[in-house]
LONU-889158 format. One record per residue (C-alpha): x, y, z; residue in one letter. Coordinates in steps of 0.1 Angstrom, whole numbers, plus 5000, padded with zeros to 4 digits. Layout:
<palums>
XYZA ...
</palums>
This chain:
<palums>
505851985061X 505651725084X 502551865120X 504251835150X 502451795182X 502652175199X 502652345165X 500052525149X 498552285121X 499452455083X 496852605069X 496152415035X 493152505003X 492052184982X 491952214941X 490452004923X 490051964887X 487051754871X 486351654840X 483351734820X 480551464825X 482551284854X 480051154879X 479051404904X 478951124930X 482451044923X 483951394924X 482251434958X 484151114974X 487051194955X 486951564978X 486251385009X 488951125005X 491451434996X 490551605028X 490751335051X 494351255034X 495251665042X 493751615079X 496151285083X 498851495074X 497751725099X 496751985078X 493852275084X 491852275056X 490452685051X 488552615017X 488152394983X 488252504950X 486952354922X 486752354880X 485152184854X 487352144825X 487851924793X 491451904793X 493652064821X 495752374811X 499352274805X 501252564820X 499152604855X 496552284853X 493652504864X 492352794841X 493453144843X 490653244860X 490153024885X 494053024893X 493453424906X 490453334921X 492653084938X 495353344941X 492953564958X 491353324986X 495253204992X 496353555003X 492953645018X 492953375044X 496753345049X 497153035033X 500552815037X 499852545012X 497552414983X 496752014979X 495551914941X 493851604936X 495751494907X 500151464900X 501451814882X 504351794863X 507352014874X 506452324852X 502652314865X 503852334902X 506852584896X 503952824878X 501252804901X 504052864932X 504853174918X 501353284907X 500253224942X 503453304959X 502452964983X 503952604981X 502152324965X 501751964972X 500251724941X 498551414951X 501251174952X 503451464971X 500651455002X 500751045004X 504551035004X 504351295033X 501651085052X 503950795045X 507250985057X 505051045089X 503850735095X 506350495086X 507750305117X 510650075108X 513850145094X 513449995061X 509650205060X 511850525063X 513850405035X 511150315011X 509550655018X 512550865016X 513550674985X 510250694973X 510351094978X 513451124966X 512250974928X 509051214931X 510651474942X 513851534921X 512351644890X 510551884912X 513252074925X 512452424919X 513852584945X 509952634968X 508152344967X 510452054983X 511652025020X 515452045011X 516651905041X 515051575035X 517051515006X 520551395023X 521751755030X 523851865062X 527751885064X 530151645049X 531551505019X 528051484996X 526151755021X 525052065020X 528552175033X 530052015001X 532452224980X 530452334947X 532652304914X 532952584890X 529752754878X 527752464900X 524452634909X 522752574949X 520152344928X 522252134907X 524352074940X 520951994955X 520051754932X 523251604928X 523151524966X 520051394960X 521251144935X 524251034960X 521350994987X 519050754962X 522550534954X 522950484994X 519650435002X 519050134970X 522249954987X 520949995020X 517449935011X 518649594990X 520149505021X 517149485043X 515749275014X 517948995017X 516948995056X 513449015046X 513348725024X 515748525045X 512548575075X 510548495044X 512148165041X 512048095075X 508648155078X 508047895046X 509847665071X 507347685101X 505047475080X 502647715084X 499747825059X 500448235057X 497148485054X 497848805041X 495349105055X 494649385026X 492049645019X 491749985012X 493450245031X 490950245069X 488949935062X 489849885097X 492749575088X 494549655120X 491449685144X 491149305124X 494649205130X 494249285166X 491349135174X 492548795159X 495848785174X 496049075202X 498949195180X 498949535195X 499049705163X 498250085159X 494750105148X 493050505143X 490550655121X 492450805096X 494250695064X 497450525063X 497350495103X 499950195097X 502450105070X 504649845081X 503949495082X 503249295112X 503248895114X 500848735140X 500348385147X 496948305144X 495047955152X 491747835135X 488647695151X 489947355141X 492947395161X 495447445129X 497847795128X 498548025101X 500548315099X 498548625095X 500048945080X 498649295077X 499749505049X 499649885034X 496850015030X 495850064991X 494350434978X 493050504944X 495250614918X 498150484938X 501150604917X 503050324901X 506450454920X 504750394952X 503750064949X 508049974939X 508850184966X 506349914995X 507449624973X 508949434999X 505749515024X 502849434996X 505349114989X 503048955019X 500248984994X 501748774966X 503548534986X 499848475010X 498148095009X 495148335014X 494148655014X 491548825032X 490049135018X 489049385047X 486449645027X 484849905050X 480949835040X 480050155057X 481850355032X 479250465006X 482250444979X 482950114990X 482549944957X 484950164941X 487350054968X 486849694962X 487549774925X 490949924936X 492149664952X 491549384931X 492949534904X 495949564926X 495549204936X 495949154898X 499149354892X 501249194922X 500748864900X 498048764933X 494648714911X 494748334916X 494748314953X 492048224972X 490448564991X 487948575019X 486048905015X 485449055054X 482349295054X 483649485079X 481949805100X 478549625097X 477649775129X 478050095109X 475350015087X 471650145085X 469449865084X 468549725055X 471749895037X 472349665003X 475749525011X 478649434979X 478049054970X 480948874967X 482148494971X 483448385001X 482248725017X 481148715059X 479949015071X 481849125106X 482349405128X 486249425139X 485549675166X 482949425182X 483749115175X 480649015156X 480548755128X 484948685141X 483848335148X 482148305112X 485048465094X 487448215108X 485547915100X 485548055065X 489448155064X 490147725076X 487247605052X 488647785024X 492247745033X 491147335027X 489347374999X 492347574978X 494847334983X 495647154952X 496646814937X 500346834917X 502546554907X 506346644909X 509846454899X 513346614918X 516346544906X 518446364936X 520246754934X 517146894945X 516446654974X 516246884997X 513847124981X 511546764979X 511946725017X 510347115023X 508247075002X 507146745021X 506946925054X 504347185042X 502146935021X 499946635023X 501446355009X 499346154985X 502245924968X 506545884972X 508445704950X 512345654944X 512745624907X 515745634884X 515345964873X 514446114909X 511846144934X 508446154928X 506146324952X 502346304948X 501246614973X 497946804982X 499247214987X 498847544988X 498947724952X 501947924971X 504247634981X 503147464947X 504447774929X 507847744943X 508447454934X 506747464895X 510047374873X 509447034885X 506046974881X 504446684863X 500646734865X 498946994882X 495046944898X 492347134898X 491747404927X 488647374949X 485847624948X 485047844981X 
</palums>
């Protein structure tokens, strides 16, 4: 369903079903942030439909009146497709297709088509068709999947395959589909091991490595480019970029880092989605630092923070250090109460105020988090001791019997790699 430039933008209804009591405040955002995703997909939105509900109906989520009031507006305004704010199982789609006699996307559907849109590199239109692919082929009913996404065309697993015996044009589809998913894991594993070999090579350069996160059009690109010049695609809309992009950056102090922006997060990310960018929110949990880009402007900003640190907790992250960036201040009424958070500066990416602030932060904190650990390497492992000596301060070196020990002031990262041989650890420093 992909909106091509010269093509007439598909004509799309929202549905939404909340739950009785929910915060009114919360459903509204919830509606905007849905129709901003259907506008990034390039999507027309004619209408929004709404129910309160205690528990969604099993067979067509929405009640039975509300789906022919649906019904109705679908055929009255010539509708092509209908978004839900919320994941439908199989049977729940495959119903309300043919009530409605129009195709339906669930929540997760309309992100992995913003992703299969936006997604630059090779391996990013791997994850995303991979990640489709695992959504998708439970869902094959026939209506609501593009078909030809899903490794068909000529050939020896294709479309133009030989069926066996009593084979149906839907098993064969999703049999394809399986032979696509087995390609794409070996090919996807592949780009891995290149990934983690640059991963290496970057631990090499010696330098501290910054990892840029945030909700979904925070503005971490505008950021990334006004840091480094990096270039990077930077738009109002959700999910503008994908893949990641590494950037040399130096401090006030003179010092360099290596600063990489990431995916952008989204409430009620599905769980298949964040294995399917694994490799790409990798930069998060391998970072010496993050820094947390959260659009202040954004009257739902808090629950955005709230997203991501839970995230931040999931990818094994929570003890890094974070600078919080306060950005789209220029955005801001006057006197607008602002999140309070440690480490927090308040910038504006798009101008450049508060840059120089946020930088002296990012080195101060950068100092401050590097801890104290006493280590003893086998002579086997001497030349994991000399890396490790060429990205940490050296406190103490000694030869002994047993092997070398190193008394070193690090990063939490490059002490993590190296944790089988630790002695002591020290304390980390405050921000």
């Amino acid at each position: 369903m992909e909106h091509r430039a010269g093509e007439e933008a598909i004509r799309a209804v929202l549905a939404a079903l909340f739950w009785a009591g929910e915060d009114e405040a919360r459903q509204q955002e919830d509606l905007q942030e849905l129709s901003r995703l259907a506008e990034t997909a390039g999507y027309t939105v004619t209408g929004i439909l709404t129910q309160q509900r205690g528990s969604p109906d099993a067979r067509t989520y929405l009640g039975e009146g509300k789906l022919r009031e649906l019904r109705e507006f679908v055929k009255a305004n010539e509708v092509e497709l209908i978004l839900f704010d919320n994941e439908l199982t199989p049977s729940q789609i495959k119903n309300i297709e043919k009530a409605c006699d129009c195709r339906v996307f669930d929540y997760s559907m309309l992100i992995l088509e913003i992703f299969h849109q936006h997604a630059l590199t090779r391996e990013g239109r791997l994850q995303v068709e991979m990640a489709q692919l695992q959504y998708t082929l439970p869902r094959l009913t026939g209506r609501g999947i593009e078909l030809s996404r899903l490794g068909g065309g000529g050939g020896a697993g294709g479309a133009g395959a030989r069926r066996g015996k009593g084979e149906t044009l839907l098993e064969l589809q999703r049999r394809n589909a399986r032979k696509r998913m087995a390609a794409l894991r070996a090919e996807l594993a592949a780009l891995r091991r290149t990934r983690a070999e640059q991963r290496r090579a970057r631990m090499r350069s010696e330098l501290p490595r910054v990892a840029i996160m945030g909700y979904t059009n925070a503005g971490k690109s505008t950021l990334l480019n006004t840091l480094t010049g990096a270039g990077v695609l930077a738009e109002d809309k959700l999910f503008a970029t994908l893949d990641p992009v590494t950037r040399v950056l130096t401090l006030p102090g003179g010092s360099k880092v290596l600063l990489s922006d990431t995916v952008g997060l989204i409430r009620n990310l599905p769980h298949h989605l964040i294995e399917a960018f694994a490799s790409t929110l990798e930069e998060v949990s391998q970072a010496d630092l993050l820094l947390h880009v959260v659009d202040v402007s954004n009257p739902g900003c808090d629950g955005q923070i709230a997203v991501c640190q839970e995230l931040i907790e999931q990818l094994g992250a929570g003890h890094l250090p974070v600078v919080t960036a306060l950005n789209k201040i220029d955005l801001c009424s006057r006197g607008q109460p602002l999140p309070h958070l440690p480490c927090s500066v308040e910038i504006s990416a798009a101008t450049g105020r508060g840059i120089d602030r946020l930088l002296a932060v990012m080195e101060s904190t950068l100092a401050k988090s590097r801890q104290t650990a006493e280590l003893l390497f086998p002579y086997a492992q001497g030349k994991l001791a000399e890396q490790l000596r060429r990205h940490a301060e050296i406190l103490k070196l000694e030869y002994r019997e047993d092997g070398i020990f190193l008394k070193v002031r690090a990063a939490p990262a490059a002490l993590g790699r190296v944790a089988a041989w630790r002695v002591r650890a020290g304390e980390q420093g405050d921000c």
